[in-house]
N, C-alpha and C positions, 0 to 999 in steps of 0.2 A: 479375220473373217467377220465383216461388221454387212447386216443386211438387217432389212427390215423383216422381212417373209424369207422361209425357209420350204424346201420340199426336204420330207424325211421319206426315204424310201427303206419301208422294211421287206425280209423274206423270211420265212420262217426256215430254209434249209435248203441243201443244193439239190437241185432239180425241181424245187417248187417255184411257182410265179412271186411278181413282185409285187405290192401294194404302195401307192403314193398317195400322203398327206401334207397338205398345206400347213403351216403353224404361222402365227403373226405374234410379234411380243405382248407378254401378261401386264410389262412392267416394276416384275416381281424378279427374286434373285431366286436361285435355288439353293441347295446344301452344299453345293462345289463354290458358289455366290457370282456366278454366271446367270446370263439372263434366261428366263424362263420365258419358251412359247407354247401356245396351243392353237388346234381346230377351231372352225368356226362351231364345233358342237360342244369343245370344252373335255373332250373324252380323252382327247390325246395331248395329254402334255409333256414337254422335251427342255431340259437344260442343254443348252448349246453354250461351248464355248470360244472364244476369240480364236481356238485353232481348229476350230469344227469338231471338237470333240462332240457327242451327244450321250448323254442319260437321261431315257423315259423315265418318267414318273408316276406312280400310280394314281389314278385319280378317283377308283373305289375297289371295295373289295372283288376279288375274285377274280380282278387281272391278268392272266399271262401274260412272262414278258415275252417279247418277239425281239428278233433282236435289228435293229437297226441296221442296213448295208451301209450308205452315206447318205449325206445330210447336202443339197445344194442351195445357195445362195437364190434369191432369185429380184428380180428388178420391182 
């Protein structure tokens, strides 16, 4: 799973709505040493890997994690 841009779609739990974020690569590796993407605001950053795995990352204190449903490629 090789793309440039990613949509991470998360929900917080069944019968709640979904939320969708764009990510584009940092350029950076993460702690699994898969490429790290974020937002264009820098809030949301996501280690994706070649089999679409994803781990959010915290990017300051006081985050909750939400949990990601999937992660789609996008053009």
């Amino acid at each position: 799973m090789s793309s440039q841009r990613y949509e991470l779609v998360f929900s917080e739990g069944p019968g709640t709505g979904e939320d969708t974020v764009v990510v584009a690569p940092t350029g950076l590796a993460g702690p699994g040493g898969h490429p790290v993407y974020e937002d264009a605001t820098g809030i949301v950053r996501a280690e994706i890997s070649d089999r679409g795995e994803v781990r959010v990352l915290a990017t300051g204190g006081g985050q909750n994690a939400v949990r990601v449903v999937r992660v789609r490629p996008l053009p």
